[in-house]
Every structure is written in C-alpha cells, then in structure tokens.
C-alpha positions as CSV (number, residue, x, y, z in Angstrom):
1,X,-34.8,-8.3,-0.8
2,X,-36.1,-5.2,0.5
3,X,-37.9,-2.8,-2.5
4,X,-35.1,0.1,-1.8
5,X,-32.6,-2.9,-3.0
6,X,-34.5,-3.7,-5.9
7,X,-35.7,-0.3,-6.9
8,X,-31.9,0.8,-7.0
9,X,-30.5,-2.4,-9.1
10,X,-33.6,-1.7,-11.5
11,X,-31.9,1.9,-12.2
12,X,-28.3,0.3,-12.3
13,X,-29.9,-1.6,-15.1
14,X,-31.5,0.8,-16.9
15,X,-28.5,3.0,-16.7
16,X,-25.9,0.6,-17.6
17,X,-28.6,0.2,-20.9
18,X,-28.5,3.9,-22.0
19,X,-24.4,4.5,-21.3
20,X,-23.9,1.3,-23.3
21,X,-25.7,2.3,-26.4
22,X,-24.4,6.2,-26.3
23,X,-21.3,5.9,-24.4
24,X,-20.0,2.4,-24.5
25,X,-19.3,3.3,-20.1
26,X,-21.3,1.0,-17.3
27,X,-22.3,1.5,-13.6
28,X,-22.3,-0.2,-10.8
29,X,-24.6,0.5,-7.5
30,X,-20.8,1.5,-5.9
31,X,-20.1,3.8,-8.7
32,X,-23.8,5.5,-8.3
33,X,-22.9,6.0,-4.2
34,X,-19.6,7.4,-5.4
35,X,-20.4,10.1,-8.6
36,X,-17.7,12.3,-7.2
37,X,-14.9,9.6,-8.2
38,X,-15.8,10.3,-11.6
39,X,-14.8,13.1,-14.6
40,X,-15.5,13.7,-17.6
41,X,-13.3,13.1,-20.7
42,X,-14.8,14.9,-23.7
43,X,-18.4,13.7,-23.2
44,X,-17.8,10.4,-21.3
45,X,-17.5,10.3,-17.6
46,X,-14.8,8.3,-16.7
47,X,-13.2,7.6,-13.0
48,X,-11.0,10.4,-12.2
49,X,-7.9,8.1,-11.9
50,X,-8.2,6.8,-15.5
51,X,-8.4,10.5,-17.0
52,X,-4.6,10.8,-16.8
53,X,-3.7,8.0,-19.1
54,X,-6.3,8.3,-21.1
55,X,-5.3,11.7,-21.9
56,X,-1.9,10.9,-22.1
57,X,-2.5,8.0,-24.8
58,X,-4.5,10.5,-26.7
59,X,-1.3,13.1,-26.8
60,X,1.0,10.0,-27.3
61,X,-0.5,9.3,-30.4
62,X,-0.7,12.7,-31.9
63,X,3.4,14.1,-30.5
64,X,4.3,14.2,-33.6
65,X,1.3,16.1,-35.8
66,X,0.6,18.1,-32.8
67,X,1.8,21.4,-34.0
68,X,1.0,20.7,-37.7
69,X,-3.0,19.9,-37.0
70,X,-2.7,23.4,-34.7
71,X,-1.6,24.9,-37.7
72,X,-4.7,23.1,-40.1
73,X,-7.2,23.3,-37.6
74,X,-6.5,26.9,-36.4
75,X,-6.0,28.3,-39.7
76,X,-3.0,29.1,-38.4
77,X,-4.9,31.8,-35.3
78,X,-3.0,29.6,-32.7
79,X,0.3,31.4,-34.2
80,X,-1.4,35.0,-33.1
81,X,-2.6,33.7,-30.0
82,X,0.2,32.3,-28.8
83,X,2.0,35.3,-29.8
84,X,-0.2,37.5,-27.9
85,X,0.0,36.1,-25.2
86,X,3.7,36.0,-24.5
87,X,3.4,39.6,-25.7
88,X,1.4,40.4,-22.7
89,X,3.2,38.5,-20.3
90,X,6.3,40.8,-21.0
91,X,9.5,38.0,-20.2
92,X,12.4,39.4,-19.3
93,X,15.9,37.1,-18.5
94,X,16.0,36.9,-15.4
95,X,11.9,35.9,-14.7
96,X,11.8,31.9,-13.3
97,X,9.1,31.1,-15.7
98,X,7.0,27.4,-15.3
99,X,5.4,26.6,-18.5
100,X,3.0,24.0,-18.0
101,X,1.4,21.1,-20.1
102,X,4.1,22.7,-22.7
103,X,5.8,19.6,-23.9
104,X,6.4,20.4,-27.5
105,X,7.7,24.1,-26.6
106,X,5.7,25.9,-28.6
107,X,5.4,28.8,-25.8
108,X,8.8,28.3,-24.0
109,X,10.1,29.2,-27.6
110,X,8.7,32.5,-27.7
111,X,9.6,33.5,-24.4
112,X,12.7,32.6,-25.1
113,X,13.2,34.6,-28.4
114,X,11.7,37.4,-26.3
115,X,14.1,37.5,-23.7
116,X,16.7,37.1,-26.6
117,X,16.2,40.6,-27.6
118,X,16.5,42.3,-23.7
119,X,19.4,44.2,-24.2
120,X,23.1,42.6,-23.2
121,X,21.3,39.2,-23.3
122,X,24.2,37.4,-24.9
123,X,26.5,38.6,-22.3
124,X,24.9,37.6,-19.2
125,X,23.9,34.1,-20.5
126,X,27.6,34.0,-20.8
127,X,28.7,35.4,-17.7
128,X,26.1,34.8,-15.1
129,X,23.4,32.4,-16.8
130,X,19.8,33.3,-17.3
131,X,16.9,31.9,-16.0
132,X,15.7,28.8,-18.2
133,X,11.7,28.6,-19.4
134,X,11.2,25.1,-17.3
135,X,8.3,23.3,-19.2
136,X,6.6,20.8,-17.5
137,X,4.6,18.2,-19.3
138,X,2.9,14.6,-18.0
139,X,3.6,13.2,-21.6
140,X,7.4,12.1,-22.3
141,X,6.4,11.8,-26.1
142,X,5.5,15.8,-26.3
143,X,8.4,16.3,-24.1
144,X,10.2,14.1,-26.6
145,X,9.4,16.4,-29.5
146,X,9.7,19.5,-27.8
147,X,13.5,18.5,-26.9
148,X,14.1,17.6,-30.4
149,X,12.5,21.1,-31.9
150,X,14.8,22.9,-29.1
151,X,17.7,21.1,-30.5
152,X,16.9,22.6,-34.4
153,X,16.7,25.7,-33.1
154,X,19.9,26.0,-31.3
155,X,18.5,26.5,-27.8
156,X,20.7,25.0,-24.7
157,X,19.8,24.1,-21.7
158,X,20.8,27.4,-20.3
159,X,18.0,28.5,-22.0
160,X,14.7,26.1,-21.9
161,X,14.3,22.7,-20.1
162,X,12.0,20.1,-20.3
163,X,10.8,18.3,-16.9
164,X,8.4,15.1,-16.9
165,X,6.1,16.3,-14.0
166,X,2.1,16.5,-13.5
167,X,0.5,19.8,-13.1
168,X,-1.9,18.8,-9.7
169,X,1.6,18.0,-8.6
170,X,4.5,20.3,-9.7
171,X,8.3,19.5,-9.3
172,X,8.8,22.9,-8.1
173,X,9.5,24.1,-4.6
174,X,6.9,26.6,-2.9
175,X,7.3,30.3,-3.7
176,X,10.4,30.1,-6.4
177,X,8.2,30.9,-9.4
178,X,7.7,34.2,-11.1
179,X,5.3,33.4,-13.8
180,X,3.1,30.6,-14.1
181,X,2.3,30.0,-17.6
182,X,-0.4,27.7,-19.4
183,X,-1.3,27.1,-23.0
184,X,-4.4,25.0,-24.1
185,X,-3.5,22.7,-21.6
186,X,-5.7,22.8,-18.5
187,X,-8.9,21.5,-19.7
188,X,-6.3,18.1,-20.1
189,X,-5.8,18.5,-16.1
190,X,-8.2,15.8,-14.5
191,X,-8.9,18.3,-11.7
192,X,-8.2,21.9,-12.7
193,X,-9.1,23.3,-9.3
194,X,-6.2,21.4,-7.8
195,X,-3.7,22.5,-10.8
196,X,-4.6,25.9,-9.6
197,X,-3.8,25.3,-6.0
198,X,-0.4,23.8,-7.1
199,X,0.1,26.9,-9.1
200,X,-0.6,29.1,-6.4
201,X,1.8,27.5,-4.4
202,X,4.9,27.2,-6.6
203,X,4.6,31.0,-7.4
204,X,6.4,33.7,-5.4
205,X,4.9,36.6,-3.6
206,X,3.8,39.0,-6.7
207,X,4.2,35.9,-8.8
208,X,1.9,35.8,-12.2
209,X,-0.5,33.1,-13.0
210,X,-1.3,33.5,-17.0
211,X,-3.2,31.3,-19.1
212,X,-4.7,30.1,-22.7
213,X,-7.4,28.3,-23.3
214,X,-10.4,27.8,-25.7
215,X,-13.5,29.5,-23.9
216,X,-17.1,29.6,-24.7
217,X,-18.0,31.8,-27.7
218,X,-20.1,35.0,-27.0
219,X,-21.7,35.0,-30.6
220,X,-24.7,32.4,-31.5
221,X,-24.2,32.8,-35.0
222,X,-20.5,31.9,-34.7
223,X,-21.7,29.6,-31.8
224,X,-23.4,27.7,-34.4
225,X,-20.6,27.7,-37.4
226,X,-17.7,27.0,-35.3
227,X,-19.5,24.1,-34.1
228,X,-20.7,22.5,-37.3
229,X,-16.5,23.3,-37.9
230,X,-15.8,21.6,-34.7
231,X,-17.5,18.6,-34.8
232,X,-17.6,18.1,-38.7
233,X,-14.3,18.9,-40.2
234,X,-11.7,18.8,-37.3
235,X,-11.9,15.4,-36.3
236,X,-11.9,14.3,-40.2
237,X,-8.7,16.5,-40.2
238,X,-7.3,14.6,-37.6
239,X,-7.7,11.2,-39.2
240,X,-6.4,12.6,-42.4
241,X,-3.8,14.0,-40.9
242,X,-2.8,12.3,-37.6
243,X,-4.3,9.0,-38.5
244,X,-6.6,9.4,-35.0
245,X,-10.2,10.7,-35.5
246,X,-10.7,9.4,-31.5
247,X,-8.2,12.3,-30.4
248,X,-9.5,15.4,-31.9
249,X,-13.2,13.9,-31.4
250,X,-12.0,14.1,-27.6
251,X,-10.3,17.8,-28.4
252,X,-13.3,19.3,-29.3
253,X,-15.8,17.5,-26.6
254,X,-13.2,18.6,-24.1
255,X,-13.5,22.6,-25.3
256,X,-17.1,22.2,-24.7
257,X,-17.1,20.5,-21.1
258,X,-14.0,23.3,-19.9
259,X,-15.9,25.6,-17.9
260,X,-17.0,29.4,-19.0
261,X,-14.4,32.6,-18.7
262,X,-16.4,33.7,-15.6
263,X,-16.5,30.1,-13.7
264,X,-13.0,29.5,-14.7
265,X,-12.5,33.2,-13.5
266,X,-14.3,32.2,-9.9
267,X,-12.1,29.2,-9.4
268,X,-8.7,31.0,-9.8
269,X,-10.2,33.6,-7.2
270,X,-11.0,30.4,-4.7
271,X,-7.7,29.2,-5.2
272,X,-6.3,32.6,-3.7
273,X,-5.5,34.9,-6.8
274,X,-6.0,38.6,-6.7
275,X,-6.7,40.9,-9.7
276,X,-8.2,38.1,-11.8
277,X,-8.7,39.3,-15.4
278,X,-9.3,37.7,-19.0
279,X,-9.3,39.4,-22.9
280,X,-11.3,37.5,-24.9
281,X,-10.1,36.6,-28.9
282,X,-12.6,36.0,-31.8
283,X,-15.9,36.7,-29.8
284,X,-14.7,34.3,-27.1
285,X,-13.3,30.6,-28.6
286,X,-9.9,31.6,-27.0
287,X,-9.5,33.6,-23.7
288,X,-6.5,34.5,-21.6
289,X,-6.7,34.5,-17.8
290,X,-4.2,36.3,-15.6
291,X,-4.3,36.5,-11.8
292,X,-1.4,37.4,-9.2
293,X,-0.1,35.9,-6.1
294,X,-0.5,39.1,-3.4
C-alpha cells in the first residue's frame, strides 16, 4: 500500500467521523474524487440526483399547511410580496405566462384576478379564449392542492392550468413564453443555473424572466433577529402546525445556502439575460429579480 493510498483512506476516515456526528452523511474515496456530484440541501451536502426527491418528500408532507405556515411564519408579508410582485409584472390577457415551482397557485391566482379586471375581459374569454397562467410544479401533491383551491374559486381551465413538469427541464417549447415567473421556488431547484438556462429558452424574443426569493438581509441587527426568528421559532411553528419540524428546519437552511442578490444577479446575466435588475423588501430577506430575453 503505497503512503498516498493510506494517507487518503486516513482522511475518508476522519471525514466520515465528523459528517456522522454533525450531519449523519458519509464519504467514500469515490465521492471525495467526485465533490461536484454533490449539493447541498439546507446544510447537508447530498448527491445532486437525491436533492429532487428529497425536496419533493419535504413539500409532500407539508401540501396541505403550505399556505397557512406562509401566512404564521410571514406574519402574513408573503401576502404583500406576492402582491407586489404581480403588481410589477403588469399581466395582461393575452401574455403566455409560465409560473414555476407554483403548485398551490398562490401567484397564478393573482395574475389571474389581474387580468380579470383588463377591460372586456369576460368577452374575449368567451369569444376567443385568453391565455391560461400554466404553473408548473415537480410535486403532484402541491399541484393537487393548487387544483383544488382553483376549483373554490371558480377558475376554469381557460383560465389557469396546472402541469407536473421539472424546472431544469420545462414542458414548454422554445421561444413561446412571454413571462417567466418564479416565487420562492428556486432555491428548491437542485441546479439553479440550469433552471435559468431552461428559462431562457422557453421565453420569447422580449420575453420577461421575474422572480421571488428570500435574499440575504442588508442589516446586522435584523441579520441577527431574523435569525434567532429563523432558526428558533419557525421550525417549532412547523411541528405545531404541520406536524414536520425536519421541513422548515430545511426551509430556513436553504434561505441561507441560496446565493446573494448580486451572485444570483451574475448568474441570470451568464445565462443570457439583459437588463438584470432587483428591488430589495425589508432590508433585503425578500428580493425580486427581473431580466429580459433581447
């Protein structure tokens, strides 16, 4: 046995030691040579082609409290965000708007209710049809729900549809999209870069890519309290509430491990967009991203 051999099974060891006691995750000499195969989910790395389920058991567990613990955890600021941000992305009926990782329909709802007020709405959704919000979602359970809350509130499918599809891999066809749209949803995506790509591929020419997402706060005071929040009360919340601490243990590890506006920024300009911008809400724990397809 030749000492490189040894020397490189001694720090397997030692690793597989440390991960066990803080992460409950082992290496092997192969996964060392391969790091790259590996992501994180909230604070454990995990190979990249596990993410997805994991993810999706996480979201499977929680379909049904989802909105309600947005509602607890947000104080209800999600409401305003969300409401914001459809604001600025001004729908109108006949925009082919992709709403992705949207499964219970909170956003598709709004965009819907704002193309609902364009003037002679009613009669061309009778006489020509409108173009439907499309939300795509990985998770059939948030799909599930969103179909269900759709149903309540008298939408048809004229009007919103729900696709099972993953966002590295969109069931659209290149260049048929007007808006791209995202909520709190990309820091789920196992590779975000490659969501980005996808998303600059299904939009058209002049096609908008707009997006919301928790960011990293600009204040260290509020740094400081909104992580004692974080880490303290919302996972307690989320066994109280949705009977699975785990999950919103994961939320609020993922939050921190999402990249910063201005890397997030940098990678929507590598993956070909033009006029990237974001607005930053409450000193920076949400942010919304826009960037065009020129």
């Amino acid at each position: 046995m030749s000492l490189i051999s040894f020397n490189k099974r001694h720090i397997v060891s030692v690793m597989n030691n440390i991960w066990r006691q803080y992460r409950g995750i082992s290496f092997s000499a192969c996964a060392l040579d391969s790091f790259s195969d590996y992501t994180h989910f909230g604070y454990r790395s995990v190979p990249k082609n596990a993410k997805t389920s994991m993810v999706g058991s996480v979201f499977s567990d929680v379909a049904s409290k989802y909105d309600l613990m947005n509602d607890l955890m947000s104080f209800g600021l999600h409401r305003l965000w969300k409401d914001l941000f459809v604001m600025s992305l001004a729908p109108t009926a006949d925009m082919r708007i992709l709403d992705v990782a949207g499964g219970t329909g909170d956003i598709a709802f709004r965009i819907v209710e704002k193309k609902r007020k364009e003037e002679h709405y009613n009669k061309k959704l009778l006489e020509h049809g409108v173009e439907p919000v499309v939300v795509v979602d990985i998770n059939e359970d948030m799909l599930q729900v969103g179909k269900e809350r759709a149903k309540l509130r008298g939408y048809s499918e004229s009007e919103v549809m729900f696709v099972h599809g993953n966002a590295e891999k969109l069931p659209a066809a290149s260049e048929t999209v007007d808006a791209y749209v995202i909520s709190f949803g990309m820091r789920n995506v196992t590779e975000p870069e490659a969501a980005l790509v996808e998303a600059f591929r299904v939009l058209r020419p002049g096609g908008k890519f707009h997006m919301l997402e928790f960011a990293k706060v600009q204040n260290d005071v509020l740094q400081y309290l909104y992580d004692m929040y974080s880490f303290s009360v919302i996972p307690l919340i989320g066994q109280i509430v949705a009977n699975n601490r785990d999950a919103y243990q994961y939320l609020v590890e993922s939050i921190r491990k999402f990249p910063s506006q201005e890397e997030f920024a940098k990678l929507m300009i590598r993956a070909g967009f033009q006029q990237v911008s974001y607005r930053q809400f409450h000193q920076g724990i949400v942010a919304q991203y826009s960037g065009f397809k020129l």
